[in-house]
C-alpha positions in Angstrom: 84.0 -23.6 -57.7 81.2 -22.1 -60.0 78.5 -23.1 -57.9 80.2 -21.6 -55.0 80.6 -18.1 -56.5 76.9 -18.5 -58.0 76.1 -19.0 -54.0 78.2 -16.6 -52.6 76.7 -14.3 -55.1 73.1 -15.0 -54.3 73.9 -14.6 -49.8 75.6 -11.1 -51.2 72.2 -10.1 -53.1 69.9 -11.6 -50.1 72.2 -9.5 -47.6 72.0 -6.3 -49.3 68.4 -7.0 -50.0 68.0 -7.4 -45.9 69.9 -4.3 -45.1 67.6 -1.9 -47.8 64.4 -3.5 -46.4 64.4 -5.6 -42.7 61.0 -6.6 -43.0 62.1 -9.1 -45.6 64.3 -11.0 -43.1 61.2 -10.9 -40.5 58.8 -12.7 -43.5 61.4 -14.6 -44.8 62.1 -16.1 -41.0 58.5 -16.5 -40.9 58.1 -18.3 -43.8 61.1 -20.2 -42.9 60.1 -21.4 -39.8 56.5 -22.7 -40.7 57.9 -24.3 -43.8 61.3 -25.4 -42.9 64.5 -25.4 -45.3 66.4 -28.8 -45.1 69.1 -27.5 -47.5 70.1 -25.2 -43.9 70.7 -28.1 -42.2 73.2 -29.1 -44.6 75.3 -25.8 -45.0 78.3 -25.2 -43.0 81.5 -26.3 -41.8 82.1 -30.2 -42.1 81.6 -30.7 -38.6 78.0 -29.6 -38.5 76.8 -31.2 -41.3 78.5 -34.5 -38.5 76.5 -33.6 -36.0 73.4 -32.7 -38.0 73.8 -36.5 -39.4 74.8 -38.2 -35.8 71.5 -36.3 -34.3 69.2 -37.5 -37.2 70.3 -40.9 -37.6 69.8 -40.8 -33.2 66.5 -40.2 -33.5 65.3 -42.6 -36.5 67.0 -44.8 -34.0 65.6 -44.0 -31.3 62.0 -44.2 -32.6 62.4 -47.6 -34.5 63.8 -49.0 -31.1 61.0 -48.0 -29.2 58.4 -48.1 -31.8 57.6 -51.8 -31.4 
């Protein structure tokens, strides 16, 4: 439970800090999108962390299959 207040708590300051100054959320997409954030992939409900996991375990699939 504490590590879910301590993360509610940080979205609440990165929110507010969005709404005083929009630019951040344009860099911070930016930055987001060049580098990537795998810890996104795994946030949210338990049926999208499912998916996320059936779609990447597809594709290691897929490429070892055809690979050879």
């Amino acid at each position: 439970m504490d590590i879910r207040n301590e993360k509610e708590k940080h979205d609440k300051r990165k929110l507010e800090e969005y709404k005083k100054n929009p630019t951040v959320n344009l860099a911070d997409s930016i930055n987001r999108s060049i580098i990537g954030d795998p810890g996104e992939l795994t946030r949210g409900s338990r049926f999208a962390r499912v998916i996320t996991t059936v779609i990447i375990l597809g594709l290691i699939t897929f490429l070892f299959l055809y690979s050879h």
